[in-house]
N, C-alpha and C positions, 0 to 999 in steps of 0.2 A: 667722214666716210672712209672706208677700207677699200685697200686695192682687189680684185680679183685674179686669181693664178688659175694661168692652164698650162699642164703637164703636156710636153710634145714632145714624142720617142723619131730623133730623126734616122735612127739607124742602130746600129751595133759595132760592138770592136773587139777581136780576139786577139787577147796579149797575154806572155806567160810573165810578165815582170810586175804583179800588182802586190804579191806578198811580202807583207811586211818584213823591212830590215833595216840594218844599219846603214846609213847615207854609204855608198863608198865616193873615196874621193882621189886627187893625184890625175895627171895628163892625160890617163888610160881606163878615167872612169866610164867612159858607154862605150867602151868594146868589152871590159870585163863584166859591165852590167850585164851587157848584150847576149855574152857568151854565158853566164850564169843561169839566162834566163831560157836554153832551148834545154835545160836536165828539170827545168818542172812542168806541170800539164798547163796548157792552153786553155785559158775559160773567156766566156764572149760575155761582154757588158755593153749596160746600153749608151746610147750616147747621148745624155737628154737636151731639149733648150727647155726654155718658160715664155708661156708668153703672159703678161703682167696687164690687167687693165686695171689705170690711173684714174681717177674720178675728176683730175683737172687736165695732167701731163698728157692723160691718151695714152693709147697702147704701146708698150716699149718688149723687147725680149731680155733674157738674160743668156745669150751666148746664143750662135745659130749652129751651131752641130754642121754635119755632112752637106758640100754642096752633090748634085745631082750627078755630077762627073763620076765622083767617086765607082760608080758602077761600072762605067766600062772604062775608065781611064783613071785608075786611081794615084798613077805618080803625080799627075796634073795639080792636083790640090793638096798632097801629101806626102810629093817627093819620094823617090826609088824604094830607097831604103825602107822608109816605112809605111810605104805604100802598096808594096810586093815582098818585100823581103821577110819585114819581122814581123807586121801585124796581117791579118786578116779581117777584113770591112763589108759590112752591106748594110743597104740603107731599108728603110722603110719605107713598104708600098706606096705610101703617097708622101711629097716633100713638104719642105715646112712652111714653106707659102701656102700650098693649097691646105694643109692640117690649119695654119690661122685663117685662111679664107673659109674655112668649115668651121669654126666657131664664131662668125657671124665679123671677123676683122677684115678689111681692105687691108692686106700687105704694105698696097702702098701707102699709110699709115702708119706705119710705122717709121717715127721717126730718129728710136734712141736704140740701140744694144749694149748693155753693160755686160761686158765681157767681165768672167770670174778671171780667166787666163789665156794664154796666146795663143797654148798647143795647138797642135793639128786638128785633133778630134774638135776645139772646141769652135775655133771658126775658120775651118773649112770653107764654108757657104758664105763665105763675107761678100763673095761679089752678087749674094742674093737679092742687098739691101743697099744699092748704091745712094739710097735716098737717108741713109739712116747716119747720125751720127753715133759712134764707138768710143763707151766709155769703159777707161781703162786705169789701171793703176801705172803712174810715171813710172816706175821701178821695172815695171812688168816688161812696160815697151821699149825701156832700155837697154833689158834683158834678151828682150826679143832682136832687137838691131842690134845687137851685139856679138851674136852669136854668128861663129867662123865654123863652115863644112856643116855636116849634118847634127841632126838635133829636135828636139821638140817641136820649135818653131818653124813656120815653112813660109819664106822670106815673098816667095810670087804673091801669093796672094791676100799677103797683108797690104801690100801694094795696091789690093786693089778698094781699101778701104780710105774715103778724101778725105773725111770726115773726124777728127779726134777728140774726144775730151778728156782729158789727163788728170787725172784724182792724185793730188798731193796728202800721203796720208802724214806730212811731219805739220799739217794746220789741222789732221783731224781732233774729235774730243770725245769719251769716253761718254760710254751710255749704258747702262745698268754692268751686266757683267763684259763685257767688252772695251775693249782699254784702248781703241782708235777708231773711229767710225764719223762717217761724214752722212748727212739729211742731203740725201739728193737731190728733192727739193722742195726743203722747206717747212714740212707739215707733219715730220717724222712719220709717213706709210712705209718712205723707202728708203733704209740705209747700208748704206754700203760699209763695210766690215775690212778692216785688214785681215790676211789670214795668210801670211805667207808660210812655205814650208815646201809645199808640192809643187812651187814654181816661186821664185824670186818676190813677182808682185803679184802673190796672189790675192783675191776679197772673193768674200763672201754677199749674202745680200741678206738681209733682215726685215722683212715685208709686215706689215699689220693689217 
């Protein structure tokens, strides 16, 4: 049997810095990003998650987007800077527990998130799932504690995640056109993809 996917919009993000360019780099690279990016137009994107039904593993997501804060308190889960300063954020009428509860999931069921990556936008809402283990790529989370002052990653509320599973991709194996990828578990529905570039330890997911 095949996994089912549902599409869940938990909000939106307005950033002028999505336009393609050359990486920069040097001690001064995200204040010169930063400042680069208020001479082009502001466009809003959505923030998506997935929610995944496994026909043994049960329902897992793939990344949980915006927690509920975000609305009236957005440095809370997204820190000063990019939570007032450079992006603008709003979330979707209803959050992402109650969107799975309306396609017929118990939230509380859910017991896995496989994070694509650390950023802000993408789990935000991690203290949604305190019951859920987070599965991550080891480079990604290294990436993530690693990081001194401001930056993609927003260090409170990774905190608030107990739970980790660390994807080692130097024992992944190559699967048709994909040249590192791990069977999440087992039965090839769900594999997880390296794919870094837009974040350190980024992956992708590959569902059948």
């Amino acid at each position: 049997m095949s996994v089912r996917l549902h599409p869940i919009n938990s909000g939106e993000i307005q950033v002028r810095v999505m336009n393609p360019r050359p990486p920069r780099r040097g001690p001064a690279k995200l204040p010169r990003t930063l400042l680069a990016s208020f001479f082009r137009a502001a466009q809003w994107y959505p923030v998506p998650v997935f929610l995944v039904e496994h026909p043994d593993a049960g329902p897992f997501l793939i990344d949980v987007g915006y927690d509920p804060s975000v609305s009236s308190d957005p440095t809370r889960t997204l820190g000063f800077l990019f939570g007032k300063v450079i992006m603008k954020h709003r979330l979707a009428e209803r959050s992402v527990p109650e969107q799975v509860g309306e396609r017929g999931i118990d939230p509380a069921d859910i017991a896995r998130v496989v994070v694509t990556h650390l950023h802000l936008d993408h789990v935000s809402g991690s203290a949604e799932w305190p019951q859920a283990t987070f599965v991550v790529d080891r480079a990604e989370r290294a990436a993530a504690e690693a990081q001194r002052g401001p930056g993609p990653y927003v260090k409170p509320h990774l905190a608030t995640i107990e739970r980790w599973q660390e994807i080692d991709y130097a024992e992944a194996e190559p699967f048709e056109s994909f040249g590192s990828t791990v069977d999440l578990f087992g039965d090839g529905n769900v594999r997880l993809v390296s794919s870094p570039g837009h974040s350190p330890g980024h992956q992708s997911v590959l569902l059948r």
